[in-house]
Every structure is written in C-alpha cells, then in structure tokens.
C-alpha positions as CSV (number, residue, x, y, z in Angstrom):
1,X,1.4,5.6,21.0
2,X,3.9,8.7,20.7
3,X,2.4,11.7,20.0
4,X,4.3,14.9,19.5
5,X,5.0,17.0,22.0
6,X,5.9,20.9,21.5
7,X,6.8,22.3,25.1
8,X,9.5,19.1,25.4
9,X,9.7,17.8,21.8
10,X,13.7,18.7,21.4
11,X,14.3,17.3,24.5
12,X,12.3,13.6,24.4
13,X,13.5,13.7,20.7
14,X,16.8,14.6,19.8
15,X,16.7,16.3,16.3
16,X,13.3,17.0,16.0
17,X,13.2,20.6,17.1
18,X,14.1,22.1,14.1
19,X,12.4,19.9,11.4
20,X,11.0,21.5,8.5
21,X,7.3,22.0,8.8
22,X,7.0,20.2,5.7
23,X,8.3,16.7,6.9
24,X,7.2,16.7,10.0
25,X,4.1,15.0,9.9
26,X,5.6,12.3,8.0
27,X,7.8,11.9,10.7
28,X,5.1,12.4,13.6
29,X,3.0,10.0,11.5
30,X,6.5,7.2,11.6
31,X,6.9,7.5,15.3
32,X,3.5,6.9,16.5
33,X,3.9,3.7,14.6
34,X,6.8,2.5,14.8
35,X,7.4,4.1,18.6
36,X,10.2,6.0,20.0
37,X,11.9,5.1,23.3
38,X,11.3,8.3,25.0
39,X,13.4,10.6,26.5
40,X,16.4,8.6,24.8
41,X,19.2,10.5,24.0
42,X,22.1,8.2,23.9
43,X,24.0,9.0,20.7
44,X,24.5,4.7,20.4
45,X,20.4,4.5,20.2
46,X,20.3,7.6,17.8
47,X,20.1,7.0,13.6
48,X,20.9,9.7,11.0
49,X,18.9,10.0,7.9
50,X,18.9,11.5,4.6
51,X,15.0,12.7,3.2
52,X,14.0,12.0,0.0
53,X,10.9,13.9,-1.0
54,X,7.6,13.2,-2.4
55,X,7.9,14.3,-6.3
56,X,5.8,17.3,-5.1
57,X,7.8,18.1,-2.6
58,X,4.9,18.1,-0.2
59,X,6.3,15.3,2.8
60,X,8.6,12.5,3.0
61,X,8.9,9.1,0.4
62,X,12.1,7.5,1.5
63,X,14.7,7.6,5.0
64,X,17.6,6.5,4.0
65,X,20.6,5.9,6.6
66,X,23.7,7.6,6.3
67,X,25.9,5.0,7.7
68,X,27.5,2.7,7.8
69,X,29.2,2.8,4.5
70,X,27.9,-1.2,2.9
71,X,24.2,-0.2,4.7
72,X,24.1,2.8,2.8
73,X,25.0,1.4,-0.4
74,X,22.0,-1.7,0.2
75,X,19.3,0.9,1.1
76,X,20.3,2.7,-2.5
77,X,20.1,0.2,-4.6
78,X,16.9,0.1,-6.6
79,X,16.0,-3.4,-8.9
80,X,12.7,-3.3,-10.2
81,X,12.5,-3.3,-14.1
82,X,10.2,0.2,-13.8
83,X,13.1,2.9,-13.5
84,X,13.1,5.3,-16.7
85,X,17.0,5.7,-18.0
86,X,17.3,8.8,-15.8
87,X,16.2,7.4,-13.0
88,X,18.4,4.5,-13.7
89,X,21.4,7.0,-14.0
90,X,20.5,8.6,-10.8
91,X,20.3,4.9,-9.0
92,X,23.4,4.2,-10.2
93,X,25.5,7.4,-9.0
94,X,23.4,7.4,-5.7
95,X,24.5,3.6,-5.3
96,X,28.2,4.9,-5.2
97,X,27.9,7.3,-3.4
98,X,26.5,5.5,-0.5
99,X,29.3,2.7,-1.6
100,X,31.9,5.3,-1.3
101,X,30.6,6.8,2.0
102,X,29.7,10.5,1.1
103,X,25.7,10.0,1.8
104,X,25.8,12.6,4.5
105,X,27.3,14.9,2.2
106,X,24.5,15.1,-0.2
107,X,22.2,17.4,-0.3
108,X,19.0,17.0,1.3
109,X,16.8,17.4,4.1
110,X,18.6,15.2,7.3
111,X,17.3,14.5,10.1
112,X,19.1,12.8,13.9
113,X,15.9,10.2,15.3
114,X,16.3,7.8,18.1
115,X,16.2,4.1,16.9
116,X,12.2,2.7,16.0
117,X,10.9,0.7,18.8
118,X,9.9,-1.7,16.0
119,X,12.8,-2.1,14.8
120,X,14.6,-3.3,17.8
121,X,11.8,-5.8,18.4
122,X,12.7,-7.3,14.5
123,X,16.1,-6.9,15.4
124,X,15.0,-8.8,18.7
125,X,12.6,-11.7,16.8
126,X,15.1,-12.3,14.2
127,X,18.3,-12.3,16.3
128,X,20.1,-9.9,14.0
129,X,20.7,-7.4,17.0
130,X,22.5,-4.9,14.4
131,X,20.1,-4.3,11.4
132,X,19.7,-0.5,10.5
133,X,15.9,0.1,8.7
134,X,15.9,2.4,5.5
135,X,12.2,3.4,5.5
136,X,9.9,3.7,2.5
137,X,6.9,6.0,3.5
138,X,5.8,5.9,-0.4
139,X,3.4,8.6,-1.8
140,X,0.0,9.8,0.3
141,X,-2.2,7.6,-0.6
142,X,-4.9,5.1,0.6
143,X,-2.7,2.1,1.1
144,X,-0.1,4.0,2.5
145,X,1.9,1.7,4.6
146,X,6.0,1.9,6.1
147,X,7.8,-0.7,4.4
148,X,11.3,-1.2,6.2
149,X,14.3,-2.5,4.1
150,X,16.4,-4.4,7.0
151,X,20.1,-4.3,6.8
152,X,23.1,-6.1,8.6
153,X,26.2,-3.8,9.1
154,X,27.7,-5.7,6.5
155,X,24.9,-4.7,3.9
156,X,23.1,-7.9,3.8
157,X,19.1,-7.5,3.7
158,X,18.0,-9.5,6.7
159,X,14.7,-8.8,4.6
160,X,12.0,-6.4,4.1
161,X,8.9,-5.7,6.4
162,X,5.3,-4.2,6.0
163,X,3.4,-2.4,8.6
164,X,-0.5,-2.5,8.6
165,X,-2.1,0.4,10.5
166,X,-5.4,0.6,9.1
167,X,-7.9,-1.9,8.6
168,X,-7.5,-1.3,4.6
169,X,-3.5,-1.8,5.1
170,X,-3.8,-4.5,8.3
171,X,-6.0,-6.4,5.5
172,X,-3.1,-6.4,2.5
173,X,-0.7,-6.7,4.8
174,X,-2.6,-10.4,6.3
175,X,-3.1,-11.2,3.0
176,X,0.5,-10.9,1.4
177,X,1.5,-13.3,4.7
178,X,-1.1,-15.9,3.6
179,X,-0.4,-15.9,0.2
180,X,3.1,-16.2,0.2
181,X,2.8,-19.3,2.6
182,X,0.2,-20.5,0.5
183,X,2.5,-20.6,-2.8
184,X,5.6,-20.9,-1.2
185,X,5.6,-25.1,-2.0
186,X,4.6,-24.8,-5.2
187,X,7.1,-22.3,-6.6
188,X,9.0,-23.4,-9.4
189,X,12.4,-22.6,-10.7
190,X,11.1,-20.3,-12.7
191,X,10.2,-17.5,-10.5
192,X,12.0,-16.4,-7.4
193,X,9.1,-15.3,-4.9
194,X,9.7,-13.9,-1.2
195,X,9.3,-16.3,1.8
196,X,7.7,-15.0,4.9
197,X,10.3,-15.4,7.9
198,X,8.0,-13.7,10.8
199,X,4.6,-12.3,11.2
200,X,3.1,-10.9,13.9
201,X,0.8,-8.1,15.8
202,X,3.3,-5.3,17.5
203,X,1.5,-2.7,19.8
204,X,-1.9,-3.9,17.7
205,X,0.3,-3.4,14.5
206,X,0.1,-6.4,12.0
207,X,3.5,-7.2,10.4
208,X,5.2,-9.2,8.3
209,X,8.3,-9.8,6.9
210,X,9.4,-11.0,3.8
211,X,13.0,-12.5,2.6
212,X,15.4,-10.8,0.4
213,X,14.9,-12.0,-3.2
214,X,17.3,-12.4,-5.7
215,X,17.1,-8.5,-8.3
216,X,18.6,-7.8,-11.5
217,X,21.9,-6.3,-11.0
218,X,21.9,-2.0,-11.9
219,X,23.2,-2.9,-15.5
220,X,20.8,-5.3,-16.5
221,X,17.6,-3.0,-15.9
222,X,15.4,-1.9,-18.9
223,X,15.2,1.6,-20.1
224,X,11.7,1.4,-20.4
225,X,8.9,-0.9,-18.5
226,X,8.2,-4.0,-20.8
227,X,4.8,-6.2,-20.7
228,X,5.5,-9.0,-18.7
229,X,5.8,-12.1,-20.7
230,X,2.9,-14.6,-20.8
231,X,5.1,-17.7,-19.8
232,X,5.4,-15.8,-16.1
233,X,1.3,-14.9,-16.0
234,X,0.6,-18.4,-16.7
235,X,3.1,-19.5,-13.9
236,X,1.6,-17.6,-11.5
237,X,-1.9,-18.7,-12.4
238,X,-1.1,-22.5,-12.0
239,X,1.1,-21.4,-8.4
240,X,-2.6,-22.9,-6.7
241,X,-5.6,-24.9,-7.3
242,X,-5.8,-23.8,-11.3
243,X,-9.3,-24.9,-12.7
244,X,-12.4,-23.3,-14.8
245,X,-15.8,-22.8,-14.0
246,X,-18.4,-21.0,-15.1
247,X,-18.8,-17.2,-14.7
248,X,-22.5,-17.8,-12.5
249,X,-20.9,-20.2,-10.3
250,X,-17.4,-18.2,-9.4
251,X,-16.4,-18.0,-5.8
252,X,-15.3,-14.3,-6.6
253,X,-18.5,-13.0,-8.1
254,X,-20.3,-14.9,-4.7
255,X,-17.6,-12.5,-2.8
256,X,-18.5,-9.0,-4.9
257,X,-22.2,-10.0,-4.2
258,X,-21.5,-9.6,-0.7
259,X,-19.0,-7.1,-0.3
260,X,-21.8,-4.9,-2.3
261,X,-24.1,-5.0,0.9
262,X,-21.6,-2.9,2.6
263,X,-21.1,-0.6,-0.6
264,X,-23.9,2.3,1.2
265,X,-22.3,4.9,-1.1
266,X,-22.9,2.7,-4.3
267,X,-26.0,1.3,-5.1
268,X,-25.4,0.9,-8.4
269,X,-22.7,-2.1,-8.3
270,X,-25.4,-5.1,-7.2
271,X,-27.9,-4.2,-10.5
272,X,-24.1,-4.1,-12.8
273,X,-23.6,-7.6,-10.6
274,X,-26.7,-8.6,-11.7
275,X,-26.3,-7.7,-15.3
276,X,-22.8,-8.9,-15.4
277,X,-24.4,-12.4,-14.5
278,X,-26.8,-12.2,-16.9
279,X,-24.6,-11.5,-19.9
280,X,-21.8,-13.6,-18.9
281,X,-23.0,-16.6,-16.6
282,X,-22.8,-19.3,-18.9
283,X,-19.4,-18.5,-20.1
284,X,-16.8,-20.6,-18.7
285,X,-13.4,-19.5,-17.7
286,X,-9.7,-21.2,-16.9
287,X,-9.2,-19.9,-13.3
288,X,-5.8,-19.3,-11.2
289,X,-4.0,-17.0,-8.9
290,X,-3.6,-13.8,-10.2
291,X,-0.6,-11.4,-8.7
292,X,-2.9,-8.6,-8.4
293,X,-0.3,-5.5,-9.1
294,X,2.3,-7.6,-11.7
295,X,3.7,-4.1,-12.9
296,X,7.4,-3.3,-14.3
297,X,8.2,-2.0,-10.3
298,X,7.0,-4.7,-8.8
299,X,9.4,-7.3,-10.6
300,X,12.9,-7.9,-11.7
301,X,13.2,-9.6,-15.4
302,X,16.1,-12.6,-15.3
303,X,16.5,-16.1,-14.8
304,X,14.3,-16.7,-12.5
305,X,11.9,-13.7,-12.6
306,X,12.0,-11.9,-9.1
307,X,8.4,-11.0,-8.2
308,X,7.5,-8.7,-4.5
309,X,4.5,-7.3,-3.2
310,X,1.9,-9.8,-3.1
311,X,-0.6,-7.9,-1.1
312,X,-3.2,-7.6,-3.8
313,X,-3.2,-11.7,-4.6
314,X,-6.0,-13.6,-4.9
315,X,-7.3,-16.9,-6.1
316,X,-10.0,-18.2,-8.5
317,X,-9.4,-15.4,-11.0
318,X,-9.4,-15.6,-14.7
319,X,-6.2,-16.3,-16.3
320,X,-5.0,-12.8,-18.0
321,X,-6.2,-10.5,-15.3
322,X,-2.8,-9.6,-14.3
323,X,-2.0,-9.0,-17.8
324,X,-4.9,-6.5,-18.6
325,X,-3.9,-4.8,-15.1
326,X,-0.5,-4.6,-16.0
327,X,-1.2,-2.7,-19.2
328,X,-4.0,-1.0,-17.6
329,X,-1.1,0.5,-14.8
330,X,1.7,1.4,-17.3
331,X,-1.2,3.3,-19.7
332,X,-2.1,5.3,-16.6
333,X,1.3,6.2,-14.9
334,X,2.8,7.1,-18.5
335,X,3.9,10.6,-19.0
336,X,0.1,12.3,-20.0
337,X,-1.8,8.9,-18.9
338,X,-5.3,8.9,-17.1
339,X,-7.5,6.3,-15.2
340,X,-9.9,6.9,-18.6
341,X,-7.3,6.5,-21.0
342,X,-6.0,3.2,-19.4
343,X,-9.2,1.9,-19.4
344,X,-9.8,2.4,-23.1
345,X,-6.5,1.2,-23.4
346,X,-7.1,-2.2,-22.1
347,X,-10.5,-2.7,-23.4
348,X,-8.9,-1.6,-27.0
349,X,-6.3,-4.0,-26.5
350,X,-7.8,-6.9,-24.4
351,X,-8.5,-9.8,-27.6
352,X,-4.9,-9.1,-28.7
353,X,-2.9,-9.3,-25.3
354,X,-4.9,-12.5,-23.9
355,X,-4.9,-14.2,-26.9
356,X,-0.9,-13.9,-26.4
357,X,-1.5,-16.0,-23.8
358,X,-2.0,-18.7,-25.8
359,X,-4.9,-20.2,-23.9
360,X,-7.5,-21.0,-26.4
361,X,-9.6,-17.5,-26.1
362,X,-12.2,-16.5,-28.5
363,X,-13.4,-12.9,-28.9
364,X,-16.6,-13.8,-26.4
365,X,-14.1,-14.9,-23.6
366,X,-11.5,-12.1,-23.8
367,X,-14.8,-10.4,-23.2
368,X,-16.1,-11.9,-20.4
369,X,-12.5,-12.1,-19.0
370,X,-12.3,-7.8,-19.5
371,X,-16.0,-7.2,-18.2
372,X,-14.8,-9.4,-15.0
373,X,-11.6,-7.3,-14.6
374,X,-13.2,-3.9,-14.4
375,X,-15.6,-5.3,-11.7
376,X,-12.4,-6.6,-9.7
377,X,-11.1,-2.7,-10.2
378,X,-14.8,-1.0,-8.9
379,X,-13.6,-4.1,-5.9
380,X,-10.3,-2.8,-5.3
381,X,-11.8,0.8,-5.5
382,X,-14.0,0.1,-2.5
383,X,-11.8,-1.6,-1.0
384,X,-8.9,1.4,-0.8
385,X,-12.4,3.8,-0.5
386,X,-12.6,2.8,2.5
387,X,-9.4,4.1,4.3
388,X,-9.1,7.9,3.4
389,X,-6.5,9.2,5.1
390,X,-4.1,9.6,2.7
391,X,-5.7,10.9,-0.2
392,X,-7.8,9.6,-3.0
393,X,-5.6,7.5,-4.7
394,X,-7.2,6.4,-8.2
395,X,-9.6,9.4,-7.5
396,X,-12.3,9.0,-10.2
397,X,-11.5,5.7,-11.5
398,X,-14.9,4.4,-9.7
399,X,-17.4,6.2,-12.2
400,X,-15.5,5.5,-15.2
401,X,-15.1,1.7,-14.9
402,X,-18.7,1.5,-13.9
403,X,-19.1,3.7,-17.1
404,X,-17.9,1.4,-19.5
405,X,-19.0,-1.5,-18.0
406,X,-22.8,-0.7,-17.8
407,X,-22.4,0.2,-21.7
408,X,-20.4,-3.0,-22.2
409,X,-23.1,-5.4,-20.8
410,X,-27.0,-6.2,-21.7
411,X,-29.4,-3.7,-20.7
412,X,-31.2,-4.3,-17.1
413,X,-35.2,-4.3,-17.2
414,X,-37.3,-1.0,-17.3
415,X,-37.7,0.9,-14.2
C-alpha cells in the first residue's frame, strides 16, 4: 500500500506538499486504502476537494468535490432526520452553493489529489466510468471506516460504498452485505431499505456497495430527532424468521457465552452471563431482527421510511431493542448527555417505551428485554474494544453497563 513519502511526496503526489500538518494523516491514512496511482500527474486523473473538519478541528470528517456543478450539489445534500435547525440551515445554503457552482470559493481547507485507485475499480465494476467519490472519513473512532458517496456527472448517486480495513470494520462491513441480501425479499412497502449492487475484496479490502435510497427532501426534515415510531420497529422485527423462545435457550445468549472466552480483559461478563440466565431463563420473549443503530441519522421519516447503515443488524433479538438503543443514543449525544445518563435514561424509561410497542409486555418482560439490551451493549463494547486505532469510542460505557446490570440481577453464590 502507499505510504507517504517526504523526499518525493510533491512530486508522486500533486498537491500534497503543502498540506496542513493537521489533515494530513487523514489523508495519508485515505491513500493507503483507497491507493493512489503513483507518480500521476495528469491534471484529467487529478480531483479537487474542499475539507470539512472534525468538530474539534483535529483531522478531516468529510471531502467533498468541488466540481462539477450537479456533483457538488449531490455530495451536499444531507437527509437524515438527525440535523438540529442550524444544521439544517447550514445544509440548505451549502446545498446551493454547490448547486450554484461557487464550492471552490468557500472557505476551507482544499486540497488537489490524484483520482482513488478504488474508485476507478467501482467505476470499472459498475460501468459508470465517470463517478466522482465525496468521502466521509467520520470522527476518530473505533469503527472508523471511508464511506464513499458515488456520483454520475449528472448528480445521480450510482450509490454509496463502505470500506472495511480492520477486522472490527471488515466484520460490519460483511455483515451489512449479508443482511441486506437477507431482507432484501421480504421488504415491504413500508420501508425503503438499500440493496447491495457489488461486494467484493479490493487489495484485501472488503467492500460493499449499497443503492441510493429514496431521503426526505431539505424541507421536510425535523428540527429535532423524534423516537422512531413503533409501527417501523415492529417492521423491522418481522423483516426475518420472527418467533419467541425462551431467554435460556436464545441463540444470542449461546453466542455471548462464547464470545466471553475471548473476553481476557473481562472476566467478569461469563458470572453476569450466568446470573443473567439464572434470573431470566424462564422468561420467554417475541424475537426478530433488530436494526442495531435505528437513530434519527440513520433514517429519513416519510412514506416509506428510508433506513441506511445496517452494519450493526442482527437476528433473534427481542422486539424493542432498537427502541431502547434508540433512546439510549439520542440521551447520550444530547447537548450535556453521558454514556451513564443514557443508561439511566433507558432503564427509567424502558416499561413505558416497550409497552408503546403494543406487544403484550408486562413489567417482568420489559425487564428481561432491558437486562438483555445492556448485555448486547458490554457485546458491542468488546466488539469495537477490540480495534483501537481510532480512539475509545463509548470510552467508559463498559463499567457502567456492567454496573447496573450486576445490581439489576439476583445475587451470584458466595465466594
């Protein structure tokens, strides 16, 4: 793979001389994924970008091209239902301006790169020789992947694809693929769900990429993130092979049990396994597909509800975790919010937002159905432990969920 080089860099990489200290890991980090023809200078194989920062100004979040005027405007356009009203006024301005063709004269950090080897193979596998990438980096953090929004000249999205890297992101990255083929029959009306048009390993790289879905046009996005309604959980739930069983005899609690052998730096997650069993065995749960991240950015509101990024899905999960994980995300990303204030959030508020569902729960199975959701979050929390890279995303959260669920569940026996 690329690797920077300083004696030549200007020369193999046109543009890169003179990059700002502060983006150009980001950008050193981009090209030894996504490759850069070396040594090519030819303006016709060159792409010019406009930077947006990281909120803390610390590396890159988002490349956006400059040109052509309709590619611009597409890579602008933001349609998830989890902008606040500024940044819903900023969208819209930013939108046209790139419509109007004056990107490259906003301010920001700019930067001349070669085209991505990656993206001239997609351009190559999906015989749409033109497409222009705009590149979301996202925030430093464990699952830290490049997601590439693919545009035609005319500013159609060809569609949108992931990069895995890691094991941790090669893993969600596989699993998004398989889910979305796995649901893709059984969507109804309803909900409007990305299709996978081409996976495959680049350069030992695993990729996929997703269609365009249909998004709630600028004017029709909410000020402020609302819950997601219960009509759209229970959809998802019944997408594949809905059924109940009883807590003891779950597939998922099988999988913890062994994912916990490999969990050297927490040995206290198979006794909480244990205990978890023993207080909620016999309990017997409806069971379904559960989104895994169903937050206010991760889906459009309308008729039908657009829903994207599928990498945390999984089946054979009680009906109602994605509504305690949605709660549990806007709690902890509100202004002032922490991972210990969203989790007394949800346990506060777990009887009242499943029995929305309208599913039949008593108090003892919104119980059992909250106890299982914070041991899928210590889960997820190993899962993302084990890539550290990029940070400590949801630093902390580990001792506090195991917190309140050891005080949440009968005692173990006496040491």
């Amino acid at each position: 793979m690329w690797k920077a080089n300083e004696s030549n860099d200007s020369l193999q990489n046109p543009g890169r001389a003179d990059i700002d200290p502060t983006y150009r890991q980001d950008l050193d980090w981009l090209a030894e994924l996504l490759g850069y023809p070396i040594g090519t200078g030819a303006a016709a194989n060159q792409v010019s970008y406009l930077g947006r920062p990281t909120s803390n100004s610390n590396g890159l979040s988002l490349l956006v091209p400059t040109g052509p005027r309709l590619v611009s405007a597409a890579a602008l356009e933001r349609f998830d239902d989890g902008r606040s009203r500024r940044q819903r006024v900023v969208d819209q301005v930013a939108a046209a301006v790139g419509q109007a063709g004056l990107l490259g004269h906003l301010p920001g950090p700019r930067f001349t790169l070669p085209r991505y080897d990656l993206i001239q193979h997609l351009a190559d596998v999906l015989n749409e020789p033109d497409i222009v990438g705009s590149i979301t980096l996202g925030p430093h953090r464990r699952n830290r992947k490049p997601v590439i929004q693919l545009i035609a000249q005319s500013g159609r999205t060809v569609g949108y694809a992931k990069v895995g890297w890691s094991p941790t992101t090669t893993a969600l990255v596989n699993n998004e693929a398989r889910i979305l083929r796995l649901v893709g029959p059984n969507t109804p009306n309803t909900l409007d769900i990305p299709t996978v048009i081409h996976s495959d390993v680049w350069r030992g790289l695993a990729l996929v990429v997703t269609s365009s879905i249909q998004r709630s046009p600028l004017k029709q996005r909410r000020s402020q993130p609302a819950p997601c309604p219960p009509s759209i959980v229970k959809s998802i739930a019944s997408l594949v092979s809905p059924n109940e069983q009883r807590v003891a005899d779950l597939a998922m609690v099988s999988q913890w049990r062994e994912t916990s052998e490999t969990m050297a730096s927490d040995t206290d997650f198979l006794p909480l396994l244990d205990r978890l069993v023993e207080t909620h065995g016999d309990m017997v749960v409806p069971l379904g597909l559960w989104h895994g991240d169903l937050t206010a950015w991760n889906m459009a509101s309308g008729t039908p509800t657009s829903i994207w990024d599928w990498e945390f899905a999984a089946e054979g999960r009680p009906v109602g975790f994605d509504t305690l994980h949605q709660h549990f995300e806007t709690h902890r990303r509100c202004r002032g919010g922490t991972n210990q204030g969203a989790i007394d959030a949800v346990l506060a508020g777990a009887n009242s937002w499943l029995s929305s569902l309208a599913m039949g729960y008593d108090p003892a199975t919104t119980n059992t159905i909250a106890d299982l959701y914070l041991a899928e979050l210590l889960m997820r929390e190993h899962q993302l432990g084990a890539h550290q890279e990029h940070g400590n995303y949801l630093a902390g959260l580990g001792p506090i969920v195991r917190g309140r669920l050891s005080n949440r569940l009968k005692p173990g026996p006496s040491l």
